[in-house]
VOTI-878956 format. One record per residue (C-alpha): residue in one letter; x, y, z negated. Coordinates in steps of 0.5 Angstrom, whole numbers, padded with zeros to 4 digits, always signed. Layout:
# residues N
aXYZ ...
# end
This chain:
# residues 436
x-0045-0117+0054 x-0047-0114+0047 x-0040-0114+0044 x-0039-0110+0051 x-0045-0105+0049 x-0043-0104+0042 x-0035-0102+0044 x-0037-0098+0049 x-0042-0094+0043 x-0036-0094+0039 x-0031-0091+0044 x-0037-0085+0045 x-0038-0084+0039 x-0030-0083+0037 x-0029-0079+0043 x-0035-0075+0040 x-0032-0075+0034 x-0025-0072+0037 x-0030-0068+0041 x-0032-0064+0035 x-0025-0065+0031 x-0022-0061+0037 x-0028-0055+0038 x-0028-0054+0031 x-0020-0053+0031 x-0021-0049+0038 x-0028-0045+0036 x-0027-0037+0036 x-0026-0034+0028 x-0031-0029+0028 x-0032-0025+0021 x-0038-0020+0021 x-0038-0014+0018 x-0043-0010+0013 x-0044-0005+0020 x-0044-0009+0025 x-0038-0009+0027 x-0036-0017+0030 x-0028-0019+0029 x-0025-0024+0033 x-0019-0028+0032 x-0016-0027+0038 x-0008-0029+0038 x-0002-0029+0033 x+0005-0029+0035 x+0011-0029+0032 x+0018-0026+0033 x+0020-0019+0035 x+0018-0017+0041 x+0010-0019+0041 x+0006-0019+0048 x-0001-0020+0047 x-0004-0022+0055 x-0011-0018+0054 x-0018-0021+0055 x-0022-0023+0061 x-0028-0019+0061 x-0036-0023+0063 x-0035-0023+0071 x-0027-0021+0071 x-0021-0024+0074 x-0016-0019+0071 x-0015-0019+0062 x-0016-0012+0060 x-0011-0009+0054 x-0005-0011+0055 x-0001-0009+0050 x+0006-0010+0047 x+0010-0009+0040 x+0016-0009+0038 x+0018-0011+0030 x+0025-0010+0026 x+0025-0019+0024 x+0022-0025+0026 x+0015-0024+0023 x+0008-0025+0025 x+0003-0021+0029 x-0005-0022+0028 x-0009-0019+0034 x-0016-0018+0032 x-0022-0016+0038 x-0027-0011+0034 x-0033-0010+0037 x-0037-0004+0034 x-0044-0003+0033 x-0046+0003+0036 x-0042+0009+0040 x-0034+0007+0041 x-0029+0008+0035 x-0024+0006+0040 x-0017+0007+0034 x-0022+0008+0027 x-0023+0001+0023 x-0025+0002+0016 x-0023-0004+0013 x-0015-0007+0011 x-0013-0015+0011 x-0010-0019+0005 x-0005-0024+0007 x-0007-0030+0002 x-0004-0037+0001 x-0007-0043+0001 x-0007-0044-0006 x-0009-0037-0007 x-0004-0036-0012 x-0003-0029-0009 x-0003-0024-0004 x-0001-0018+0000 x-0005-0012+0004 x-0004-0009+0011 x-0006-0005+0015 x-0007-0004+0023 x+0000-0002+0026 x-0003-0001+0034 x-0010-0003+0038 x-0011-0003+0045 x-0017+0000+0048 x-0022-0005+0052 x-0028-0002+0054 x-0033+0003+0051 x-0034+0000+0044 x-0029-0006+0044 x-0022-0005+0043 x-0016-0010+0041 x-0011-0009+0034 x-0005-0011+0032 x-0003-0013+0025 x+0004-0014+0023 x+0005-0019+0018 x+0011-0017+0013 x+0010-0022+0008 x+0005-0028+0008 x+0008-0035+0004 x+0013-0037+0010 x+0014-0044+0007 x+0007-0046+0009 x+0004-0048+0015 x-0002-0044+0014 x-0004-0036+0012 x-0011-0034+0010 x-0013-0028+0012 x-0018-0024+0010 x-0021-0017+0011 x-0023-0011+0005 x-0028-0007+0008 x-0029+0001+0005 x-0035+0003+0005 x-0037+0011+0006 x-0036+0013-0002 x-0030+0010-0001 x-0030+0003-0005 x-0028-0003-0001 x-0031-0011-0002 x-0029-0017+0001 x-0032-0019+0007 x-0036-0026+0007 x-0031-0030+0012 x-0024-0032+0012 x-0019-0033+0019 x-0014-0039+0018 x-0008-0038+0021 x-0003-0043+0023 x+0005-0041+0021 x+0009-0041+0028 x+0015-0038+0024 x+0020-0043+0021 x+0018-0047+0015 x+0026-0048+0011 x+0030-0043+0008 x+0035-0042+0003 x+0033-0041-0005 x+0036-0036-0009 x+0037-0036-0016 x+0034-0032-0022 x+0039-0029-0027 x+0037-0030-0033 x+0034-0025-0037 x+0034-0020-0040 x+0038-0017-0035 x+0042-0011-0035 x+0044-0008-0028 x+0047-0001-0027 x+0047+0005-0022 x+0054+0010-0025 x+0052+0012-0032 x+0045+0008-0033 x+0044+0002-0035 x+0038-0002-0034 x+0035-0008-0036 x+0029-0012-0034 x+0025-0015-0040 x+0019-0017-0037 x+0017-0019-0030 x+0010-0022-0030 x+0005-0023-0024 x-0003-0025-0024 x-0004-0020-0029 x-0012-0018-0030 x-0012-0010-0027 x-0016-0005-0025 x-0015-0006-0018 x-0021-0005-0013 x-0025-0006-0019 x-0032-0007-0019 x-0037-0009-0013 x-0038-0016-0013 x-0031-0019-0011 x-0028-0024-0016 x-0024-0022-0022 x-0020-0029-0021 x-0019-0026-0013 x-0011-0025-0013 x-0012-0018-0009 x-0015-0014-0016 x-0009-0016-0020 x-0001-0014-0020 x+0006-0015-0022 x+0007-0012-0029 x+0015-0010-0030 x+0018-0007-0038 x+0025-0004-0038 x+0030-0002-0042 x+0034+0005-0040 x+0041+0007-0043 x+0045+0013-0041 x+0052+0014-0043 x+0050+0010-0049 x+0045+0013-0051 x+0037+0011-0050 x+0034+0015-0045 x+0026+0016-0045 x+0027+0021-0039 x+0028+0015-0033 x+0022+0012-0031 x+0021+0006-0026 x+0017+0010-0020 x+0017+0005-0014 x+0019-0003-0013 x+0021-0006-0007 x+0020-0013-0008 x+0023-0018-0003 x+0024-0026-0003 x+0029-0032+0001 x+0024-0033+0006 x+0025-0026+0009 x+0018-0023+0006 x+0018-0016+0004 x+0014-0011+0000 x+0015-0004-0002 x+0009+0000-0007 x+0010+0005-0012 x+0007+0004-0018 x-0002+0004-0019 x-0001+0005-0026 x+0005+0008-0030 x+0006+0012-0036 x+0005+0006-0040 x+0010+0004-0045 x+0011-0004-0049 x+0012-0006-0056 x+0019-0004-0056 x+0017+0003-0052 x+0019+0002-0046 x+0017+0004-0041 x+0013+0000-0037 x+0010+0000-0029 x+0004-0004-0025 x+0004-0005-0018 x+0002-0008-0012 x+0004-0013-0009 x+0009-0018-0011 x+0009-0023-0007 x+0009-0031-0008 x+0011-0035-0015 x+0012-0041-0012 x+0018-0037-0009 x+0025-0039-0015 x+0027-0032-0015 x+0025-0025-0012 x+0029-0019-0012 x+0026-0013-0015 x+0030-0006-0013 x+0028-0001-0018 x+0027+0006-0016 x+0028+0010-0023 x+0027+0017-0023 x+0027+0023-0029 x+0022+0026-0031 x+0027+0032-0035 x+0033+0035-0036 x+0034+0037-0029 x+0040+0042-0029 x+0039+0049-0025 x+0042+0047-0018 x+0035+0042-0018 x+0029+0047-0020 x+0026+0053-0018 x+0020+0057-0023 x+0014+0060-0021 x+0010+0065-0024 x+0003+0067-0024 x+0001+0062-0019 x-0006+0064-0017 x-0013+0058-0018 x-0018+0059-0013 x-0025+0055-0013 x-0025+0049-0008 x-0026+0041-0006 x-0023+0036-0006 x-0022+0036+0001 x-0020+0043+0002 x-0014+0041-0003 x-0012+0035+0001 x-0014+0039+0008 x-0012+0047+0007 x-0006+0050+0006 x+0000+0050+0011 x-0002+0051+0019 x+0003+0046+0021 x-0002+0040+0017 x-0009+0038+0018 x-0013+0043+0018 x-0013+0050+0015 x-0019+0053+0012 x-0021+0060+0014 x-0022+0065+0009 x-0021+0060+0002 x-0015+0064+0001 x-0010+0058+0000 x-0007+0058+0007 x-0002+0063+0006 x+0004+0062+0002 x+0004+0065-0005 x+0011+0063-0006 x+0018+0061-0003 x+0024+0060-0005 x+0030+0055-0004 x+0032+0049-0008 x+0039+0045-0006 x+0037+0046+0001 x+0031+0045+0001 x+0026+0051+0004 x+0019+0050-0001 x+0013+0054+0000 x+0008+0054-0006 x+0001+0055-0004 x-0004+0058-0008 x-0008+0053-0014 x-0015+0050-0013 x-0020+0048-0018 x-0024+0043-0015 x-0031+0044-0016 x-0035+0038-0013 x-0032+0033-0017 x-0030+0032-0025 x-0029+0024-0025 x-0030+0026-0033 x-0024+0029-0033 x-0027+0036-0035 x-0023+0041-0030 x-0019+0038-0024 x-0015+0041-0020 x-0009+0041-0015 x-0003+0044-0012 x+0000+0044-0005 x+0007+0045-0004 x+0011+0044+0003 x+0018+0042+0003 x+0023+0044+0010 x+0026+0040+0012 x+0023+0033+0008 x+0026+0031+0002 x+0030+0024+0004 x+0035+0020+0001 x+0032+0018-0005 x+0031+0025-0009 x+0025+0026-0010 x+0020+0032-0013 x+0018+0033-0020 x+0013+0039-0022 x+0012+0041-0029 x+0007+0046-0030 x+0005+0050-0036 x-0003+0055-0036 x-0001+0063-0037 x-0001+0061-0045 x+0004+0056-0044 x+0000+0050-0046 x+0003+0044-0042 x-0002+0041-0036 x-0002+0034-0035 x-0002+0031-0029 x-0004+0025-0024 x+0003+0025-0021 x+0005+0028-0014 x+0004+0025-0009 x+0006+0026+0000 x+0010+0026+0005 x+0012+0028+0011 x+0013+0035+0008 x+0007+0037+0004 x+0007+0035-0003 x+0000+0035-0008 x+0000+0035-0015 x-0007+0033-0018 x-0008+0036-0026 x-0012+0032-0030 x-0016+0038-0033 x-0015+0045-0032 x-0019+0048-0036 x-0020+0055-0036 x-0014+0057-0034 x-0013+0063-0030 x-0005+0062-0027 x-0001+0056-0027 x+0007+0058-0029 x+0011+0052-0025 x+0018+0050-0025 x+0020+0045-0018 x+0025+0041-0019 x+0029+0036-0013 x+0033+0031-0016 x+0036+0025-0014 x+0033+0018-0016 x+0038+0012-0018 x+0037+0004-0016 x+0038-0002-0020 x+0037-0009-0016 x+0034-0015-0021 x+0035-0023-0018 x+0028-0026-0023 x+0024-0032-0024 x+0017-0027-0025 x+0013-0032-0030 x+0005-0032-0028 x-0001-0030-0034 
# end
């Protein structure tokens, strides 16, 4: 009888213990937001035509927020429930998601591709996952939450999810380098390919400096034209790819910085995983001179006015954003044509509510009909009415409208500014990336 007693006990005790193995498994992931705002794990699928079915609210028969979303490859999709603290945001989320492996070796960022609306305050949002580590049968999901003042921290909480894609691919296999590819007359060669570095990347707060988000890619290259060493291409962009079907695509975070040799160097965001044998890194180089007269158009005697940063990202052009009345700025000042391309030039501003230490910061909008495609890409140069040089932060846009931001205007009164339109060349490297 007491061996019968003690059998049953433990037979209780294991169907407890698969009990709570299986809540465990199945119980909600929830991660809550500094705001309020509660987010639910509420569905992964995979392929190219995702449905999530919808949810069922308290006291309802039929799922409300049926939605469907339609992908170019087989990849995952993440649905997440946001409950907003407060009135309904249905649409806005402040927060990003990083894709991280279970080594936490590296990751990737994306953002909402589509939501679906439940009830007042509630709503459903789809993430598509282009890359996550393919290989392993789990992805870690976290979520960066931006604040007002624009900074970003990691949520305390994480989402494990299980892959339900294929787990065997092929290997590609790096070249050694150094490497020389070539795009006509240019000549490329890849001399360092490094990840894991230490950057500025979401810097400060109190997220890890060891959390792979604030780190990069950092890649040097060689360029020669024609037999010549040419320091006017620099690598703007890279899309980085892998065998497993993963793909990246970002511009360069930091640029502008050279190695030991004096090349040119560039840091971004993100790669993808070093256990991967190989990536392939397309390079996108572009000019930075010696543009012929086909592709420029100069402008002189561009007016500056007085604004914020919201009015340079705000104003000029009534076809975007919102036009900023009696600011003088949303008239065009200038208009010409460069290789086919209808250009505007809008007046100047010189930001007044910010200077982030850099003295006098400015900007300068300019609209582009039709948009630039193709791999060209837009140049400014821009000298004050001295002639003295202005630096920049770069040109940044799309869709039509370009802004260059200046470093430092200074007391300048007019910009001198020459556009140029010119056409990028691409090199594609097959590398080993070593890890620091």
């Amino acid at each position: 009888m007491k061996k019968i007693i003690l059998c049953c006990a433990g037979l209780i005790l294991l169907a407890g213990i698969v009990a709570a193995a299986m809540y465990w498994e199945l119980r909600p992931q929830v991660i809550t937001l500094k705001d309020g705002t509660k987010l639910t794990l509420v569905g992964v699928t995979y392929g190219t035509h995702h449905v999530f079915k919808g949810l069922r609210a308290p006291g309802s028969f039929t799922p409300h927020g049926r939605t469907t979303l339609n992908t170019s490859n087989d990849t995952v999709v993440v649905w997440i429930e946001a409950q907003h603290k407060g009135e309904n945001r249905f649409g806005y989320n402040n927060y990003q998601l990083f894709v991280y492996d279970p080594e936490n070796t590296a990751c990737v960022s994306t953002w909402q591709t589509t939501s679906k609306h439940i009830k007042a305050g509630t709503d459903v949002q789809a993430f598509t996952l282009n890359a996550y580590p393919r290989r392993d049968s789990k992805i870690i999901v976290r979520i960066g939450s931006w604040g007002n003042g624009g900074g970003m921290k990691l949520a305390k909480g994480e989402f494990v999810v299980s892959n339900p894609g294929p787990r065997s691919f092929t290997e590609w296999q790096p070249d050694p380098m150094p490497d020389t590819q070539s795009d006509g007359d240019l000549d490329v060669t890849l001399t360092k390919c490094v990840m894991g570095g230490r950057g500025f990347f979401f810097g400060g707060g109190d997220n890890s400096a060891k959390d792979p988000m604030h780190k990069g890619v950092q890649v040097a290259f060689h360029t020669v034209q024609n037999g010549t060493v040419a320091t006017n291409w620099q690598p703007v962009a890279v899309e980085t790819s892998d065998a497993t079907g993963n793909k990246t695509a970002m511009s360069s975070w930091s640029n502008g910085q050279h190695d030991t040799n004096n090349d040119p160097m560039l840091t971004y965001q993100w790669g993808l995983w070093p256990s991967e044998p190989a990536w392939k890194l397309r390079v996108e180089m572009s000019r930075t001179s010696g543009f012929t007269e086909a592709e420029t158009w100069a402008v002189g005697s561009v007016p500056i006015h007085k604004g914020s940063w919201q009015d340079l990202w705000n104003s000029p052009g009534m076809r975007f954003g919102r036009a900023q009345r009696n600011s003088g700025t949303n008239s065009a000042f200038a208009q010409g044509m460069i290789n086919g391309y209808h250009i505007s030039v809008f007046p100047a501003l010189q930001i007044t509510d910010q200077n982030w230490g850099q003295g006098h910061p400015g900007g300068l909008h300019v609209e582009v009909d039709p948009d630039i495609t193709n791999g060209y890409r837009l140049t400014m140069l821009a000298t004050n009415e001295r002639g003295r040089n202005l630096q920049t932060w770069g040109t940044s846009g799309g869709g039509g409208r370009y802004i260059t931001q200046f470093q430092d205007l200074g007391d300048t009164k007019s910009l001198n500014v020459t556009i140029a339109i010119h056409k990028s060349r691409f090199v594609e490297f097959t590398v080993k990336p070593t890890t620091q």
